[in-house]
Structure formats: structure tokens, C-alpha cells
N, C-alpha and C positions, 0 to 999 in steps of 0.2 A: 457752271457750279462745279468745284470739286469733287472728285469722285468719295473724298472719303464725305461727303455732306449726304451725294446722292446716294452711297450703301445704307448711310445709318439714317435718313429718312423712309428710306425702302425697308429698313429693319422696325420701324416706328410703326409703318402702317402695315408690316404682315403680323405683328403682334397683335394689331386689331382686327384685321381682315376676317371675317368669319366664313365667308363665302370663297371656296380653294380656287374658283377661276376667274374671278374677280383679285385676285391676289395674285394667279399666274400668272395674268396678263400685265399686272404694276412691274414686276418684274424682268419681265421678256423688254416693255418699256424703257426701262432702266437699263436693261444692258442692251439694248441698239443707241443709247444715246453715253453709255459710258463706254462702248468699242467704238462708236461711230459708222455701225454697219446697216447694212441696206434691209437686210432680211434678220429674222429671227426664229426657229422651230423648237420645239419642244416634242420631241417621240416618248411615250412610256411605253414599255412592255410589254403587252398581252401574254401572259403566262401559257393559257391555252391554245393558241394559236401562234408561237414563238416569234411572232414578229413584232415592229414599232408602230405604232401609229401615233399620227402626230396629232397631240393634245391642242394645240396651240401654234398658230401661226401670225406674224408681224410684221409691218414690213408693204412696201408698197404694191407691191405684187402678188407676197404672200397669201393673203387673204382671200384673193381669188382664187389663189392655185391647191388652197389648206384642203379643200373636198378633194385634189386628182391626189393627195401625196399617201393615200391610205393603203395598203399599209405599205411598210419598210422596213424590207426582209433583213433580218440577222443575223448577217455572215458576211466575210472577208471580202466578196467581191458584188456587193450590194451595194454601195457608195460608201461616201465617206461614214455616215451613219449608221449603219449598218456595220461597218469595219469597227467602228470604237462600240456599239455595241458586242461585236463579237469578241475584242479582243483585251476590252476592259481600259484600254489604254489612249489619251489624246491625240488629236491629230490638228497641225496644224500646216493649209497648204496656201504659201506664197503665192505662188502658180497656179492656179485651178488646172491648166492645161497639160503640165506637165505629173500631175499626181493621177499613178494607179487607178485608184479608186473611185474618182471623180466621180458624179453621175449629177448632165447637167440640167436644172431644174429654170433656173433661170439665166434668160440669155446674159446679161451685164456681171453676172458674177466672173470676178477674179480671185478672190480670196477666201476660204472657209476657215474656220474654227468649230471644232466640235470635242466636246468633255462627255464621258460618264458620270450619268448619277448613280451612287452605290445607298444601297441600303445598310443597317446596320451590322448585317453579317457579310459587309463586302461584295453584295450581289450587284451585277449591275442592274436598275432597277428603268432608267430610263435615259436618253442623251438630249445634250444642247445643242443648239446650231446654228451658228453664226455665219451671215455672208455677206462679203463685203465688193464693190463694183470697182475696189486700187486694189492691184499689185501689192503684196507686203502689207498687207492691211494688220497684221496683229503680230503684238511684241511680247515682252517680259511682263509690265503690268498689267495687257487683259489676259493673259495665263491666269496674274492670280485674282484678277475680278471673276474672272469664269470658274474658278477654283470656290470661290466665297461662294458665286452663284449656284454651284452645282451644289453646294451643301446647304443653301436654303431651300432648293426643289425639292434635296431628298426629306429634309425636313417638312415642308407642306406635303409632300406622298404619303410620310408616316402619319403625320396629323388625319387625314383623308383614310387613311388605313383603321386608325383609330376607331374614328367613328362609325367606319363600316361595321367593324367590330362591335359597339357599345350599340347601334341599331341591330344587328344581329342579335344580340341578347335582349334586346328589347323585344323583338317579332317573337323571338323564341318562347319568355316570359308570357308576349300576351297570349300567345298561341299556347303554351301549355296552361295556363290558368281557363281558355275559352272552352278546352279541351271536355269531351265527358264519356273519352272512350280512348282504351290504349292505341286503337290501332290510327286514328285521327291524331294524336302525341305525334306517331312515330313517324306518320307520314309529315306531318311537319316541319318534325325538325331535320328529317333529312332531304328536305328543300331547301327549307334556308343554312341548312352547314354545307349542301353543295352551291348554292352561289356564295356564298362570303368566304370560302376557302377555293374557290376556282376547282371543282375537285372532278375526275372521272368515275367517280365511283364512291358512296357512302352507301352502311348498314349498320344497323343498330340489331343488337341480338342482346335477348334477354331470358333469364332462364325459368324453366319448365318445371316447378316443385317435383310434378309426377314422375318426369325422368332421367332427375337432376342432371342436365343439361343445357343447355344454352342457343336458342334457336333464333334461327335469323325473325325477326317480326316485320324489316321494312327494307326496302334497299332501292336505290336509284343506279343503280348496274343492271347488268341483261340478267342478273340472277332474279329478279323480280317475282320471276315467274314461282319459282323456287321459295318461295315465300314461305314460313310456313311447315319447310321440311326439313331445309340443311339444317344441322344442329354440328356444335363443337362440344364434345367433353370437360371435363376438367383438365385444365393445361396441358388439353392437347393443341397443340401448334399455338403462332404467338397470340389468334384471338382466344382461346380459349384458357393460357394463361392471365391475359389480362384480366378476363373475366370471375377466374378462380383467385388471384392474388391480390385483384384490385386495386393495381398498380398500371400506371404507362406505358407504353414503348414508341420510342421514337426511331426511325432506322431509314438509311438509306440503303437503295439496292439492296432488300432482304434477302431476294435471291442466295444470293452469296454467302448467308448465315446459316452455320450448319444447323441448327434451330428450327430452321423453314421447313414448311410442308406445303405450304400453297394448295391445299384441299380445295377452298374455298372459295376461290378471287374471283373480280368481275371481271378481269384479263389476263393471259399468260404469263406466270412466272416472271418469266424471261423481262417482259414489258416494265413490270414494276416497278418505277425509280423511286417511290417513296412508302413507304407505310406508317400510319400514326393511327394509333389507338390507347383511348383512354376509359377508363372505367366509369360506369355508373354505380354507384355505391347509396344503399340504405342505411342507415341503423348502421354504421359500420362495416356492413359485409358486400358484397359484389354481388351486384344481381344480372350484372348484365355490363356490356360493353357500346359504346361506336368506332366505330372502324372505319377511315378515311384512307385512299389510295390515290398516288397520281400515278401516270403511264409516265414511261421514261418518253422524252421529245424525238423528233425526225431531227431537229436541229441539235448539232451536237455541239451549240454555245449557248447554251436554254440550262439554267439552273433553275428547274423548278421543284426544289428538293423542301418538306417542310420544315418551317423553324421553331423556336421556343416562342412565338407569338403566334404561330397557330395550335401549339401544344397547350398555350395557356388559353385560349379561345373555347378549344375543343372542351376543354376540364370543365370552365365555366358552362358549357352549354349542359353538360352530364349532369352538374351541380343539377342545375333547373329543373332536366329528364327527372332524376328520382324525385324532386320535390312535385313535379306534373305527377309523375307515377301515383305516388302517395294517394295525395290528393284523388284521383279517377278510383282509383282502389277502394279509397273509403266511402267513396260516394258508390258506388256499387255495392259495396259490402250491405250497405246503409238498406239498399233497395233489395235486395239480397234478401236480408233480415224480416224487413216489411213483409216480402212472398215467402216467408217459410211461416210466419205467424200464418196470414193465410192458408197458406198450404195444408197446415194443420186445422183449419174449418175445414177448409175445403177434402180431406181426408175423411174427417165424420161424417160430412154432408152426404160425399161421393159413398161410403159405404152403408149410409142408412136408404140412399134412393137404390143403388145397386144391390140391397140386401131385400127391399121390398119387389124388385123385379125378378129376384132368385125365388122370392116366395113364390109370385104369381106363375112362375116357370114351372115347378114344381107341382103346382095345382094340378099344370094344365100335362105333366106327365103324367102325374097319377090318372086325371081321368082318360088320358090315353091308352092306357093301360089297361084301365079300365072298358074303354071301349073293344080293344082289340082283344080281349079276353071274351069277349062275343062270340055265338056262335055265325052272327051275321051284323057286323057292323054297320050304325050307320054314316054312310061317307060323309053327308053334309053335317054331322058333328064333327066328324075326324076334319073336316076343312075348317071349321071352326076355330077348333082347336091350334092346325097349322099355323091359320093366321094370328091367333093370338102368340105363341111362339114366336115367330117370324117378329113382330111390334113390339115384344120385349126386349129379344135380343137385339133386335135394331137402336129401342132404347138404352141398352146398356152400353152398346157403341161409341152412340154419343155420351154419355158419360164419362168414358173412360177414354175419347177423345179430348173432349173439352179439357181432363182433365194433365192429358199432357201435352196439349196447345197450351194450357195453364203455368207450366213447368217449365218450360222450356222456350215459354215469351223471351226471356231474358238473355238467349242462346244463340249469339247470332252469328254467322259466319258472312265477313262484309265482300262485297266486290264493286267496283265503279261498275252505277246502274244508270243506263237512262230510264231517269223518273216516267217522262211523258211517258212510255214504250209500256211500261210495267202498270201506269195505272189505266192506260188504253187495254190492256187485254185481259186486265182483272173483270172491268166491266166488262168487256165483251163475255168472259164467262161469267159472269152470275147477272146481269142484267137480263132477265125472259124474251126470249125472241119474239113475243105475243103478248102486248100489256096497255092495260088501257093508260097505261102513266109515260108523260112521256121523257124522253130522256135527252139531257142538254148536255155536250162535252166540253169546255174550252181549256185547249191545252197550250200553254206558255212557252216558245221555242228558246227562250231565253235561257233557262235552265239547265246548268251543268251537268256534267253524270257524278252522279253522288255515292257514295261511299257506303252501300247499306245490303241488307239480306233482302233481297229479295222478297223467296219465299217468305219470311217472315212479314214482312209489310204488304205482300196481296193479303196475308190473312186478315191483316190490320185494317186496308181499306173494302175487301169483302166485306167481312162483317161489319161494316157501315153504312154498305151500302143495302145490305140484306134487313138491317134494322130499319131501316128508310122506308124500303120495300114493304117489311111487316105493316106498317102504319099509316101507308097511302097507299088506295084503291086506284082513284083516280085524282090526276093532279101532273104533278112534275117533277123529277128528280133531276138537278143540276150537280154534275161534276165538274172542280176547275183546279187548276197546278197554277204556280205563280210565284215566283219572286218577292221578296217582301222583307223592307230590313227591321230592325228589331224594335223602333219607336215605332211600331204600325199594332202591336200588340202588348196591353198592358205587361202581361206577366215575362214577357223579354226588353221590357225599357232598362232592366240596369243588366240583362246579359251583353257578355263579353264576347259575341257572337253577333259580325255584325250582319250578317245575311240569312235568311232562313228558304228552303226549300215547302212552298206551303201545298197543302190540299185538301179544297174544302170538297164537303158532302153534304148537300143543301136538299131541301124536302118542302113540299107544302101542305104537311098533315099536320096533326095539333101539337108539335112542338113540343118540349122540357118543361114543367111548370119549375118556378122561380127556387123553390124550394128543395128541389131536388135536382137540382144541377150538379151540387157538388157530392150528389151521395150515387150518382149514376154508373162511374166507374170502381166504385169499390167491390167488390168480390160477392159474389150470392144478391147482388140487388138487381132487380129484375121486373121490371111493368109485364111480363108476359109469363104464360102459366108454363110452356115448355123450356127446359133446359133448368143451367144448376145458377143462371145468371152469373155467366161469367166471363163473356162476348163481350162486354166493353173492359171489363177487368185486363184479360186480354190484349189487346188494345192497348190498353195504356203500357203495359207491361212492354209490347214491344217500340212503343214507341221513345219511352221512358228509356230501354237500352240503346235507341239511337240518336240521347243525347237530345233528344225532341222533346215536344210540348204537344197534348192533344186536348181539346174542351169543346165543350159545348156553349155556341156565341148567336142562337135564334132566341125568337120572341116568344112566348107560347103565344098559343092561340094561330101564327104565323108561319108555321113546320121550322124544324129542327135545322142547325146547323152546326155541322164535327168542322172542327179545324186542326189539322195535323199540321205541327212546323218540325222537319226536319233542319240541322245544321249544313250551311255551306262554308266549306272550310274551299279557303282563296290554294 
């Protein structure tokens, strides 16, 4: 068949081809049978690791030999491969025996052919490579079929890039809509902006109303740790301009710009071959930035400098950031609001049980007073007396605890926790070392480390288990962690959230009557005569901040069961 039938059939079926190695492979096909050569390779790039690995190999021999060729190192005297990637330029060797470069992979070869593939800014992006078992195997017409062919690879490479792209903003998307806490956003999207931009370094920094500044909130560099603290000013250095102007910057070798302050970075100065940062932008103004860095390469024919299609990547993903933002904001604001109406019950309630304990305090001064104005008191009054003191003040403790464990539900400071580890030692302290009830633990090792406060969640599963306690004598109290994705619970079948960290708290005392399940965590509701009822309020408050779900799922009559679902974000 003529070659010009079998290009433009080849051009027929990558038009339809959906599948990019199913398409490379019609290809590599096509030109072993339009050079008439033995073997055929395809190297791409690795950006981060500066060398070729071959995508694709053809060929009678190839195929077996495709797993030893990994990689192929990028430089002038790394074969012929390696030399047209370094030097951007074709090669073509009559002679296997008599070229430089050579490096010989199979025994019958006599003849190679190997092309750059460029990208659209000229990079080189990946090589061809042809080999043939004659002498002289390649002329003037497969120059320009290998010529055709390298600009349909790079074309399939960009398509393949594309989509990396439009699934990156897809993750992104679902991931900040599944979202229901900034620090859960941040972490996400700088996972997926460091894989789909190959990156050494990403941080997202967003700014501080209180000290209008601009603080790192996430970062996938050794700054990590630093979370939290570094802060940029206004257009101080180029994150903090970006951040104040609300505009882009794209720059090679920053270093070099008198501009630069390098306060900040995940590696030296010196290192930085690229920097790209673009804004996150609300309502118009700059709230905040992401910040993308590569290190300059060991190989010095490694262009991995960024482009205007990772600048336009980046912007999209920001778009998304302040739309996530919003969205998390107003849902908190929402819950916010909820706990301040409360908070204003909870403010009369706390100062009318706190004002009637100042009375009885009072009493019991005066008649101490009273007593000690004696010529000879008596002590077993005066101990009386102590102990009723000592029972007031202890009660107004807890009042004026409860009431800012109340406050401050919503106040979390997160850190990667292991779940099991945290709810193993909550119970081991508040479970009685001497109890007629007995206690059942199963814990799930499946279970990631999750993203949460701590202290704030022993509160949460304490006081669940102490409510348990209240209510069974004798009996059984089962603790269990577990896995659980979100059609296993009504109220998360249409969450965007497909995994939950769960933990039940199971009991076999007289359970929730039907009626009052749903009025149990509201604020001041309370089956028991101490406190202001506000232990499950609580509760929900903090679970409510970690993006969870908490309910009550036993039978009456059957003992109670708390179900906590915490989020697991992948």
C-alpha cells in the first residue's frame, strides 16, 4: 500500500482513537511497516527524573526487551536516544558500528533512525526510534514520514496532557464541593496540583483578616511543618505581591530577579528553575495565593521550566479554590450563627444556675461567720458548712466548663490522627477500672490517620461513653471504629464524600425513645437532673466542625447507639 494511503488511514483512525496507547501502538505499526524496520521505540520524558522511558516498544524482539530499556538517560553520550534527546536535533546512522553514539540494544541491528518530539513551545517532549537489521536502511522519504510521525506523537502527548488537565479539575471540583473545612480544601488541592503539574513543591497561602497578612495554610515541601506560621505581607516578595495585586507571575530562574527575596521556599534559592504563582481571588479582591516551584534539573538538557498551560491550569484551579472557599465559609458561618443563638440561651441559663449557687455560697458565708464569731465554735458545723462550699464551687466549675467545651466545640486545631490510638485511650481513661458492665473494643486497622483535633474528639467520644455509663448498671458497653462508605448511611447517600471514618458507642440500657431522638442534641435537653444539658450539644458541635455526622441508630427498649462518621479524604 502507498505510503501516502497508510499516513492518511493512520490519520483516520487517531481521529477516533480514544484510548492514547491503543493509538500509539497503530502508529509505531505504521512506521515499521512504512521504513520497513525491524524494531520501533517510543521514549517520553519524565520531567522529574530527566530521563526517557520508553512508552512503547515494536518489533520482534522489542517486546521482550521493552521492561530492560527503562530508563534512557538524556545526554550526549547515552545512545543515540538520549543524544537526539539532549540535543534536540535527528540522527541518522547508516553504520550502527561506525557512530559515536551507538548503544547496542539489539544484536542484527545495522541501521537507526531516531527524531525529537517537541512540544508546542519547542521543548523536546519525547523521541522516535527506528531500527533497521540493512546497512543504509533510511533515506529522504522516511526523514519526512518520521517528520509527519513525530508531530502526530506530539499531538497525541498534548491530547493525553489535556485530559490530565480537565481530570485534574475534575478531582479538584469534586474535592472542593465534598469539602467542609478549609484545611481538608487545602490539603487537596495541593495533591492533585502536585501530581498533574509534576511539581517539587506546592503551597497555598491565604490571608489572615486579624493580621492582614497572608499565611501559608498547606504545603507539600519540607515547609510542612511550618504550617501555620510563615506569613508574607503585602507585596512583600513575589508571593506576597501576587497575593496583594491579584495578578500572576510566571518567571524562570527567579533567582536572578532583582525582585526576589526567597524568604520563603521549599528549597534554595540557588535551586529554583521555575516559579509560578497565581491568585485566588473573591468578590474581586486577593485573598490568598498558590505557589508552584520546580528545582532546576542535575541534567543540564532537562527543560523543565513552566508554561502558559500550566499557568492556565493553575488559574483554573484558584477559580475553583475561592468557589470551595466560599462555599466552607458559608457553611460554617451557617453553624456559627446556629451556636451563637444558643449561646445566648445558654448565657441566661449558665447565669441563672451560676447566680443561684452564688446565693447558696453566700448563705453558707454568712453563717460561717456566723459561727466563727463564737466564743467556741462548733466544728461539725463549720465541716458542714466546708462541704457545702467545696459542692457549690465544684458545681459552678462545671458550669462554667460545660460552658466553654460549649464555645469552643467548633474550634479545632487539626493534625493527622490515628483514630484507633485516640479512641483506645479515651476509653481507657473514662472507662472504671471496676465495673459491673462489661466492656467490648473492636478496632478497625484499616483506617487511615485522619485529619482531626484530637482533644476535641476524646471530648466528643468521652462524653458518649459516660452517657452510656450513666444508664447501664449492669450489661455491656461495645466500642467499634470502622470503615464505612456513604450508601451504608441514610443521611450521607447523596454526600460527596465517599468514605467515612465511623465510631459507634453501643449500650444495652433502655435506649432513645422514638420521640426524642431528634431533640437529644439540641442544647439544654437533658434526661438527667445534673448539668445544663449540654453533653450531647457538644458533641454534635464538634463533630459538626469535622465535616461529620453524629446520631442516635438503637432501638428503645434495646440500649442506645451514638454513631460518629468522620470524613476520609483519599
Amino acid at each position: 500500500m502507498p505510503s501516502t494511503h497508510l499516513l492518511a488511514r493512520l490519520l483516520s483512525d487517531l481521529s477516533r482513537e480514544p484510548d492514547l496507547d491503543v493509538a500509539m501502538e497503530r502508529l509505531g505499526r505504521t512506521a515499521l511497516q512504512l521504513t520497513r524496520s525491524r524494531h520501533f521505540m517510543l521514549a517520553v520524558l519524565n520531567e522529574e527524573l530527566g530521563s526517557l522511558e520508553v512508552r512503547l516498544a515494536l518489533g520482534e524482539d522489542s517486546v521482550k526487551a521493552a521492561g530492560e530499556l527503562l530508563p534512557v538517560e538524556m545526554g550526549r553520550e547515552d545512545g543515540i536516544m538520549g543524544y537526539v534527546a539532549a540535543t534536540g536535533s535527528s540522527v541518522i546512522s547508516g553504520d550502527v558500528k561506525r557512530d559515536p553514539h551507538f548503544k547496542r540494544l539489539f544484536e542484527t541491528t545495522q541501521s537507526e533512525f531516531a527524531v525529537p518530539v517537541r512540544d508546542r513551545y519547542r521543548r523536546v517532549r519525547a523521541v522516535i526510534n527506528l531500527e533497521s537489521d540493512r546497512k543504509d536502511a533510511y533515506g529522504g522519504e522516511d526523514r519526512e514520514v518520521m517528520t509527519g510521525l513525530a508531530a502526530l506523537v506530539s499531538m497525541l502527548l498534548e491530547r493525553e496532557a489535556h485530559h490530565q488537565r480537565e481530570d485534574a479539575l475534575i478531582q479538584v471540583g469534586s474535592s472542593l464541593s465534598a469539602a467542609n473545612t478549609e484545611e481538608a480544601l487545602v490539603d487537596r488541592v495541593v495533591q492533585v496540583a502536585g501530581d498533574v503539574l509534576r511539581l517539587q513543591a506546592c503551597s497555598i497561602f491565604l490571608i489572615d483578616p486579624a493580621t492582614d497578612t497572608f499565611i501559608m495554610r498547606g504545603t507539600s515541601g519540607r515547609l510542612r511543618e511550618h504550617v501555620g506560621q510563615i506569613a508574607y505581607g503585602r507585596g512583600e516578595g513575589f508571593t506576597g505581591w501576587v497575593c496583594d495585586k491579584a495578578q500572576p507571575i510566571l518567571l524562570d530562574n527567579p533567582a536572578i530577579d532583582p525582585r526576589w527575596r526567597g524568604k520563603y521556599v521549599e528549597f534554595p534559592s540557588e535551586l529554583v528553575a521555575s516559579f509560578l504563582a497565581v491568585p485566588i481571588v473573591s468578590r474581586g479582591r486577593g485573598i490568598g495565593a498558590i505557589r508552584v516551584l520546580r528545582r532546576k534539573s542535575d541534567n543540564p538538557f532537562l527543560d523543565n521550566r513552566f508554561t502558559l498551560d500550566d499557568l492556565a491550569l493553575l488559574q483554573a484551579i484558584a477559580e475553583q479554590v475561592a468557589i470551595g472557599l466560599e462555599n466552607v465559609r458559608h457553611t460554617q458561618s451557617l453553624i456559627r450563627n446556629e451556636r451563637m443563638i444558643a449561646w445566648g440561651e445558654l448565657s441566661a441559663k449558665s447565669s441563672h444556675m451560676i447566680g443561684n449557687r452564688v446565693f447558696a455560697l453566700k448563705g453558707d458565708i454568712n453563717e460561717l461567720a456566723h459561727l466563727v464569731g463564737e466564743p467556741t465554735p462548733d466544728l461539725e458545723d463549720i465541716r458542714e458548712i466546708q462541704q457545702s462550699l467545696a459542692t457549690n464551687v465544684q458545681r459552678i466549675e462545671e458550669i462554667l466548663q460545660d460552658f466553654r467545651d460549649f464555645v469552643t466545640a467548633t474550634q479545632l486545631n487539626r493534625a493527622p490522627t490515628d483514630l484507633n490510638a485516640l479512641v483506645k485511650e479515651t476509653v481507657q481513661e473514662v472507662f472504671p477500672r471496676r465495673s459491673d458492665v462489661e466492656l467490648e473494643l473492636v478496632l478497625d486497622d484499616r483506617i487511615p490517620e485522619v485529619g482531626l483535633d484530637g482533644k476535641r474528639l476524646r471530648r466528643a467520644v468521652s462524653e458518649l461513653i459516660e452517657n452510656s455509663l450513666n444508664y447501664v448498671d449492669r450489661g455491656r458497653l461495645r466500642v467499634v471504629t470502622r470503615l464505612s462508605g456513604r450508601e451504608e448511611h441514610d443521611r450521607t447517600k447523596t454526600s460527596k464524600i465517599e468514605q467515612f471514618a465511623e465510631i459507634d458507642i453501643e449500650d444495652t440500657g433502655p435506649g432513645v425513645e422514638a420521640d426524642r431522638k431528634g431533640l437529644i442534641f439540641q442544647p439544654f435537653y437533658s434526661g438527667r437532673v445534673r448539668g445544663m444539658g449540654l453533653g450531647l450539644s457538644i458533641v454534635k458541635g464538634i463533630v459538626d466542625a469535622h465535616g461529620g455526622h453524629v446520631y442516635e441508630a438503637g432501638e428503645e427498649g434495646s440500649g442506645a447507639k451514638f454513631v460518629i462518621l468522620l470524613p476520609v479524604t483519599p
